[in-house]
NUVOVO-767344 format. One record per residue: residue number from 1; x, y, z of N, C-alpha, C, CB in turn. Coordinates in nm, 4 decimals. Glycine has a CB too. Layout:
<pts>
NUM | X | Y | Z | X | Y | Z | X | Y | Z | X | Y | Z
...
</pts>
This chain:
<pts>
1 | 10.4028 | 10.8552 | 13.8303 | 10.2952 | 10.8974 | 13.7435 | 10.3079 | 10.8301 | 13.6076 | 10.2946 | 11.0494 | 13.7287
2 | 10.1681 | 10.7853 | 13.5838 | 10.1483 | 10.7104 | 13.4390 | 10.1729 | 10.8524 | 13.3364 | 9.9590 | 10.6237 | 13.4179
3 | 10.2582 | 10.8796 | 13.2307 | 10.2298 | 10.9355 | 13.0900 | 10.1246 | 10.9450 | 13.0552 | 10.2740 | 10.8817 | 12.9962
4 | 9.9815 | 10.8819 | 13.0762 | 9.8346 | 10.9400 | 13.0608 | 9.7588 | 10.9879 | 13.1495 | 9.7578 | 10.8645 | 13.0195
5 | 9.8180 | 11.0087 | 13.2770 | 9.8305 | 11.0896 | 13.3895 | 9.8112 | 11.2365 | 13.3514 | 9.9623 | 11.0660 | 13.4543
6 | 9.9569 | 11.2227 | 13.3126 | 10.0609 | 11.3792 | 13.2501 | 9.9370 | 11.4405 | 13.1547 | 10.2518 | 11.3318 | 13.1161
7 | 9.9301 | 11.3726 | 13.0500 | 9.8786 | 11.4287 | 12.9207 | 9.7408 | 11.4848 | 12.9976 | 9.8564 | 11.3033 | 12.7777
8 | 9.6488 | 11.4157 | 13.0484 | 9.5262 | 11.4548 | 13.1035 | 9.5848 | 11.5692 | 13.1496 | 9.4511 | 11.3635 | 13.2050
9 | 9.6292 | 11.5485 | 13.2746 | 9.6946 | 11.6949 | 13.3350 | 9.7159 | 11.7981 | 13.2611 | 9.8197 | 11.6865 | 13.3881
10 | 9.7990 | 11.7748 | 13.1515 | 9.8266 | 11.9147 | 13.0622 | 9.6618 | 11.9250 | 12.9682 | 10.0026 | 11.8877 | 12.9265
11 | 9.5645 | 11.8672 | 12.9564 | 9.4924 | 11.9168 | 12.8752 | 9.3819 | 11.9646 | 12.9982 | 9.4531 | 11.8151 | 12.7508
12 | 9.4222 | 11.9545 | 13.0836 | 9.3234 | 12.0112 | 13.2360 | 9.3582 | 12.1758 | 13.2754 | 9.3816 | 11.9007 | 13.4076
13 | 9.4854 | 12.1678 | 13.2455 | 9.5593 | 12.3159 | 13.2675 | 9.5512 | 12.3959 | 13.1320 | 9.7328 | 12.2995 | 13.3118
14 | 9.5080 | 12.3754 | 13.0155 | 9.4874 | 12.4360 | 12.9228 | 9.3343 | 12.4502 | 12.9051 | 9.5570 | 12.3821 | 12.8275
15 | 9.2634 | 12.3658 | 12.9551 | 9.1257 | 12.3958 | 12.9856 | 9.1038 | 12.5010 | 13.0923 | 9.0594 | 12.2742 | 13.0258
16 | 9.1637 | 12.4850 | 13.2045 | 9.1827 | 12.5921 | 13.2513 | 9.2402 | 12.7609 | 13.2231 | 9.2261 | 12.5429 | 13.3105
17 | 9.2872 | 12.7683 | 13.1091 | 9.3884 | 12.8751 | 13.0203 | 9.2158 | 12.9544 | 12.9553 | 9.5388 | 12.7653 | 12.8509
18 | 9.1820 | 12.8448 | 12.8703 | 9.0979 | 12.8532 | 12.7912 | 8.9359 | 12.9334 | 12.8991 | 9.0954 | 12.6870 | 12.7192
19 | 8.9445 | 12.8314 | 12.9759 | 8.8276 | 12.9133 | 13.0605 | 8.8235 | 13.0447 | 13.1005 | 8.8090 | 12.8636 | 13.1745
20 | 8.9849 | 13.0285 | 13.1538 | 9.0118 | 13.2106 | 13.2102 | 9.0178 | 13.2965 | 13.0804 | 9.1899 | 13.2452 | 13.3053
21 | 9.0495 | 13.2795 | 12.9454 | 9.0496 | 13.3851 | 12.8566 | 8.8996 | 13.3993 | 12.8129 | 9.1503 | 13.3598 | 12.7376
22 | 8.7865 | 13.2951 | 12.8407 | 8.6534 | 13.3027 | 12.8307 | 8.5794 | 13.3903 | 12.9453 | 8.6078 | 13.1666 | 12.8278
23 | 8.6151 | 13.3814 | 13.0473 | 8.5738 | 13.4533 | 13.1861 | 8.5993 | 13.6034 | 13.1240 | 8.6839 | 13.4073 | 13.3454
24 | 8.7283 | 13.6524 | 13.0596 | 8.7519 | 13.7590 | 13.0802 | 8.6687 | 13.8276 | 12.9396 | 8.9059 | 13.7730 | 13.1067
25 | 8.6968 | 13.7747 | 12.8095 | 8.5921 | 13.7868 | 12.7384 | 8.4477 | 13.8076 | 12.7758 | 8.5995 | 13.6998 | 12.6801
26 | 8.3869 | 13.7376 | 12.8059 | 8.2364 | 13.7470 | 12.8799 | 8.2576 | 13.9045 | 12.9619 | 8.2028 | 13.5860 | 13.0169
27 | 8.2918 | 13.8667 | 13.0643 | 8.3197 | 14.0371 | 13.1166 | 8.3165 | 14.1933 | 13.0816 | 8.4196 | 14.0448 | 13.1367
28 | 8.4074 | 14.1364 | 12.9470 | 8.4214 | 14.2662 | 12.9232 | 8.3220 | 14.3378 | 12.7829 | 8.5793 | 14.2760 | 12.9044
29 | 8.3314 | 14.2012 | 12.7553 | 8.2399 | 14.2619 | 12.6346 | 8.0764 | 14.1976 | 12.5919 | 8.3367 | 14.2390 | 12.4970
30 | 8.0407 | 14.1069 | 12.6827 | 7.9098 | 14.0812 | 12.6997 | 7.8325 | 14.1480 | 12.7896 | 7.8972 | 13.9697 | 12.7233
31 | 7.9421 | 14.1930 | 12.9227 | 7.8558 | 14.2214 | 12.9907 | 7.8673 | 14.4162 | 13.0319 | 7.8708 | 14.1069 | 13.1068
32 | 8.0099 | 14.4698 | 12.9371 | 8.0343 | 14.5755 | 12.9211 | 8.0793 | 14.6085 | 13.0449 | 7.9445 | 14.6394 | 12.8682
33 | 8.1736 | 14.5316 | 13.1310 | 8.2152 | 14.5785 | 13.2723 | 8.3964 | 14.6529 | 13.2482 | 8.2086 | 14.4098 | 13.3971
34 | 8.4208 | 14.6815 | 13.2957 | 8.5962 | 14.7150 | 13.3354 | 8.6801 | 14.6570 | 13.3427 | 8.6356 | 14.7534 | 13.4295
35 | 8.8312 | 14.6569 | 13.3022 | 8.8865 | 14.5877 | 13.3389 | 8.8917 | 14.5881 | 13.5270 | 8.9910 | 14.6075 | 13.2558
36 | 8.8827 | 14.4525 | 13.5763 | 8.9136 | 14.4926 | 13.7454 | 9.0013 | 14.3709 | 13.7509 | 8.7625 | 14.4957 | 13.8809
37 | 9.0542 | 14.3674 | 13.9066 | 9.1626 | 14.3190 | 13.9728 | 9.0931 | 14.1157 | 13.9030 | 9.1637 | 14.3841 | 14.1963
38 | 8.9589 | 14.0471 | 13.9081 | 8.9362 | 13.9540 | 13.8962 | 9.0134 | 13.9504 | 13.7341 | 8.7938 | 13.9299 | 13.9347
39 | 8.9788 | 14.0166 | 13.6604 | 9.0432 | 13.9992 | 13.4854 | 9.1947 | 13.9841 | 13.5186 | 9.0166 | 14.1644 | 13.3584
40 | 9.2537 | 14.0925 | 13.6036 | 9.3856 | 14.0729 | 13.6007 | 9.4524 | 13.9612 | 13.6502 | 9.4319 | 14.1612 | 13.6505
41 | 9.3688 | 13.9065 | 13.8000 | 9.4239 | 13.7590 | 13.8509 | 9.4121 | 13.6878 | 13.7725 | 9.3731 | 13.6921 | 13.9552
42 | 9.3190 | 13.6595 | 13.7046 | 9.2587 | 13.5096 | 13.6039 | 9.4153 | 13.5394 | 13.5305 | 9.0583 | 13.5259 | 13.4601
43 | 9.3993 | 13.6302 | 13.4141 | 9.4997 | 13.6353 | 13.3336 | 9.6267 | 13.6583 | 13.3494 | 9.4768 | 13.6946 | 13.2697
44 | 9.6570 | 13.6897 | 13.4355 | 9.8321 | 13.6771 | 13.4646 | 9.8412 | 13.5776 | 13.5657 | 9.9170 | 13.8252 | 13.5274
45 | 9.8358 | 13.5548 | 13.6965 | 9.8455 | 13.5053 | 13.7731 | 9.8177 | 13.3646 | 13.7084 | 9.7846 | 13.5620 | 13.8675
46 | 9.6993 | 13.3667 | 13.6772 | 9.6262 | 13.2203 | 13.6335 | 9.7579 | 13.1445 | 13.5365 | 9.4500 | 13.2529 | 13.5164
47 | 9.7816 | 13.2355 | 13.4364 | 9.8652 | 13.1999 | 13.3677 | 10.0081 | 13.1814 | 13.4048 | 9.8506 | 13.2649 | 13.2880
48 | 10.0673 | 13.2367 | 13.4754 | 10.1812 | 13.2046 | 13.5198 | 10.1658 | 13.0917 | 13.6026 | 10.2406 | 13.3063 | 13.5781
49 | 10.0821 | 13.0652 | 13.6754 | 10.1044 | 12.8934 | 13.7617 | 10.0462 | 12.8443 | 13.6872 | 10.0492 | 12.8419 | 13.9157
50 | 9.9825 | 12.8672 | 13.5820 | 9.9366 | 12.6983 | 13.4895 | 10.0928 | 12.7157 | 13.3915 | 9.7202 | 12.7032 | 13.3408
51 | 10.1573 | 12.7992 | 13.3641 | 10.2095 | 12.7896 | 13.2744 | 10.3387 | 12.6719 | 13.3400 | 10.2346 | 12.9353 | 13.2166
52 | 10.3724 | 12.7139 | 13.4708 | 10.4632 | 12.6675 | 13.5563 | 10.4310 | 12.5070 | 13.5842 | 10.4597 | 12.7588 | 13.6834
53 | 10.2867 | 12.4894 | 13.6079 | 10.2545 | 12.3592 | 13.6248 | 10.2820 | 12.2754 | 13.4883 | 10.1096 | 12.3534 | 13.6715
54 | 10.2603 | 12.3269 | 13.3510 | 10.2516 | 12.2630 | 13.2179 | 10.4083 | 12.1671 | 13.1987 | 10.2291 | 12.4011 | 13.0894
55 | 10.4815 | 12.3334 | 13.2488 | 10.6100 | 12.3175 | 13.2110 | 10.6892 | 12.1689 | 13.2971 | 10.6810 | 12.4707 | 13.2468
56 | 10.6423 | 12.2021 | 13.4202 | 10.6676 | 12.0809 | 13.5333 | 10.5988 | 11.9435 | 13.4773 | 10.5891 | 12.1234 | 13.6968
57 | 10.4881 | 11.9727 | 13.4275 | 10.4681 | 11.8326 | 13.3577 | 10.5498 | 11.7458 | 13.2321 | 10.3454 | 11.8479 | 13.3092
58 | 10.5109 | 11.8930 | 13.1921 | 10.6362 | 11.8045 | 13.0250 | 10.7565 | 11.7832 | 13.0461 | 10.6741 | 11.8984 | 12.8723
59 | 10.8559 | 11.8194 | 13.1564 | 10.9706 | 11.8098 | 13.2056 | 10.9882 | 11.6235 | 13.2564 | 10.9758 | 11.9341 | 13.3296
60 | 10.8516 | 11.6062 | 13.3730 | 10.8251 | 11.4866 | 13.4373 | 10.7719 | 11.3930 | 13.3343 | 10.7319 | 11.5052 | 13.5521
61 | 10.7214 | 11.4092 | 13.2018 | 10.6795 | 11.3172 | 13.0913 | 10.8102 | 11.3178 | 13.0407 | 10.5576 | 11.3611 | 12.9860
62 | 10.8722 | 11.3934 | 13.0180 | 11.0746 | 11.3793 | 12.9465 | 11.1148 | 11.2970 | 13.0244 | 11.2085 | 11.5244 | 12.9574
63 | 11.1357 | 11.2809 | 13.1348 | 11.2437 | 11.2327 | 13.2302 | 11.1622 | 11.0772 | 13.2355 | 11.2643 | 11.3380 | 13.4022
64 | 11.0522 | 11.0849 | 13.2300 | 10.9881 | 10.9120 | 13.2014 | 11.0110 | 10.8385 | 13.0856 | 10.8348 | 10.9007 | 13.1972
65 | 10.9829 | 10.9147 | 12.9594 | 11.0155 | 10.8562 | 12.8295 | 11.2049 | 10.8609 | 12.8415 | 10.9320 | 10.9661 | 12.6837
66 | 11.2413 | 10.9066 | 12.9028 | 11.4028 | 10.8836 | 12.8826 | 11.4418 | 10.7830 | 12.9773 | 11.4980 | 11.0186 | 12.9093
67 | 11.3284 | 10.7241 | 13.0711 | 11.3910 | 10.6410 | 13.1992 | 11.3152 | 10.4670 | 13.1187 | 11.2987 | 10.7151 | 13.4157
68 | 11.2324 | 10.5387 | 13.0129 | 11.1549 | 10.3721 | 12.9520 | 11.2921 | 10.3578 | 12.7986 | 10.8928 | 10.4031 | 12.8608
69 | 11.3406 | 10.4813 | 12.7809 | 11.4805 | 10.4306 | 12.6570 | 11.5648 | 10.3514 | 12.7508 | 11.5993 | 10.5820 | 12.5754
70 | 11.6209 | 10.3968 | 12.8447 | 11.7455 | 10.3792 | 12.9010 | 11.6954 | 10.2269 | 12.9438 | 11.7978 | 10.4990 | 13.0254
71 | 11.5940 | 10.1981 | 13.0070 | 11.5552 | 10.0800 | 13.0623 | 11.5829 | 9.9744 | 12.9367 | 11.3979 | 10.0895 | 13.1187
72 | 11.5222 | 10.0333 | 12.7866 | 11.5297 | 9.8761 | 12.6942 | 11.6687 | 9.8420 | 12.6270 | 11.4157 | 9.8772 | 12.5523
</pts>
């Protein structure tokens, strides 16, 4: 993976962050509904595997920028 790969990726999974805290907003207070099981998946769930995916990225962008030092 290209490093502008990565970066896209992480600003895809924070777009995704951003959508789900918009979904749940809208919900609750535009449309005056409850919290239900969809608010709770988006926001925890959602967040724990994007958070997991972010983390896996910036780990795999470290280990590249340390494999382009070691290389020069």
């Amino acid at each position: 993976m290209e490093k502008k790969h990565i970066d896209y990726a992480v600003v895809g999974c924070l777009f995704v962050l951003v959508a789900s805290v918009m979904y749940a907003i809208i919900k609750l207070y535009v449309f005056f509904q409850r919290v239900d099981i969809s608010i709770i998946l988006s926001n925890i769930v959602l967040f724990l595997i994007v958070s997991v995916v972010i983390l896996f990225l910036l780990k795999k962008r470290s280990n590249i920028e340390e494999d382009e030092l070691l290389s020069d």
